[in-house]
C-alpha positions as a printed NumPy array, in Angstrom:
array([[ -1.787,  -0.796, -21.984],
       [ -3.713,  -4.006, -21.188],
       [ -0.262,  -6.134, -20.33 ],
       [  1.117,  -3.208, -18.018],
       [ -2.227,  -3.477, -15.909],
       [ -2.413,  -6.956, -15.638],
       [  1.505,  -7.011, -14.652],
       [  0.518,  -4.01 , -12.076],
       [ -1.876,  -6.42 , -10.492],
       [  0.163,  -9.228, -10.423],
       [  3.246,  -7.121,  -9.109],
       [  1.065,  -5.711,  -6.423],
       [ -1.004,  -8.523,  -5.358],
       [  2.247, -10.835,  -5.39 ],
       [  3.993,  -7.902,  -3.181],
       [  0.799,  -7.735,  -0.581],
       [  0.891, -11.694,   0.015],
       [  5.025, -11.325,   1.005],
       [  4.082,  -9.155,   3.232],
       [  1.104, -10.396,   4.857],
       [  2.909, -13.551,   4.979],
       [  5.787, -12.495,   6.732],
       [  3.887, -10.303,   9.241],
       [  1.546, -13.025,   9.812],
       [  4.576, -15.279,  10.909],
       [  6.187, -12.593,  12.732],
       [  3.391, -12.581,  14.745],
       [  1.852,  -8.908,  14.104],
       [ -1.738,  -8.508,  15.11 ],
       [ -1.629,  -4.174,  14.443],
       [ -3.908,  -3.615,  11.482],
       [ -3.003,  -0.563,  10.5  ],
       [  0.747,  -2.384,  10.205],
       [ -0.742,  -4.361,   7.485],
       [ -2.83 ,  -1.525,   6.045],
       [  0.387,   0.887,   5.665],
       [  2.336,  -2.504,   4.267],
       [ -0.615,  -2.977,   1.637],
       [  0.047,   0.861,   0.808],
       [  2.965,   0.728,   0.126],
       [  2.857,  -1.963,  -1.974],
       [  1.055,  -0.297,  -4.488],
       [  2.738,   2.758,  -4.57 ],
       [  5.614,   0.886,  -5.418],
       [  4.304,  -0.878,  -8.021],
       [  2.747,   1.889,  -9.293],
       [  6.045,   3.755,  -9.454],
       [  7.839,   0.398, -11.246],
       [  5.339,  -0.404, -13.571],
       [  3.55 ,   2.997, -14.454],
       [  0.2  ,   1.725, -15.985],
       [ -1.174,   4.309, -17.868],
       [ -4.804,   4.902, -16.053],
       [ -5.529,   8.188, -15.997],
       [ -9.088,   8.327, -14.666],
       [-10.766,   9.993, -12.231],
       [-11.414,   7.122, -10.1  ],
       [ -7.632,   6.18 , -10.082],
       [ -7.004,  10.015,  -8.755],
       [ -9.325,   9.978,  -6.211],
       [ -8.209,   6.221,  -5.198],
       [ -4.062,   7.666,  -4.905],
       [ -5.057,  10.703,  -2.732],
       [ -7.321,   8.762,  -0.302],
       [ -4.542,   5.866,   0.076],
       [ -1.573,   8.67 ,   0.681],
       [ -4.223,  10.636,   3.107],
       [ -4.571,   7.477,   5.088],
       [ -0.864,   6.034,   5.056],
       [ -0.557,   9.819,   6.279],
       [ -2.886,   9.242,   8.758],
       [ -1.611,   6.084,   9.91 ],
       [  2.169,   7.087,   9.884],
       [  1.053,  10.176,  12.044],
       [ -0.844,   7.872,  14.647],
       [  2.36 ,   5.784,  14.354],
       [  4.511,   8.813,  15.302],
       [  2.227,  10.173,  17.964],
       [  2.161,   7.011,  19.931],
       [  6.197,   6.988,  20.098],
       [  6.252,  10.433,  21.414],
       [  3.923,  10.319,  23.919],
       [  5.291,   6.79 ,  25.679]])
């Protein structure tokens, strides 16, 4: 259980630092861009890698991270419709 944590973190910290890097050369100064990139990130390495942490604090860590990528992707959508 150990190894697929510590591959987790390395899978999701090596994903966040692509992306940062790129939208730091692309020139992006939106934060919530980086936020919902950062997001991502770990849901998809969460869905690759599956560690098996079934705590409370990992529960209450997924639903506040999909409420604000929700949040986000709504402000996101908003914005569009109303320019």
């Amino acid at each position: 259980m150990q190894s697929r944590v510590a591959l987790f973190t390395l899978l999701y910290s090596f994903m966040n630092a692509l992306s940062a890097t790129t939208l730091y050369l692309l020139g992006e100064v939106r934060v919530d861009v980086y936020v919902s990139l950062n997001i991502l990130a770990y849901y998809i390495s969460y869905a690759i890698l599956r560690p098996h942490t079934s705590s409370r604090r990992v529960r209450v860590l997924n639903g506040a991270l999909i409420a604000l990528f929700i949040v986000i992707a709504g402000y996101r959508v908003y914005e569009v419709l109303t320019h």
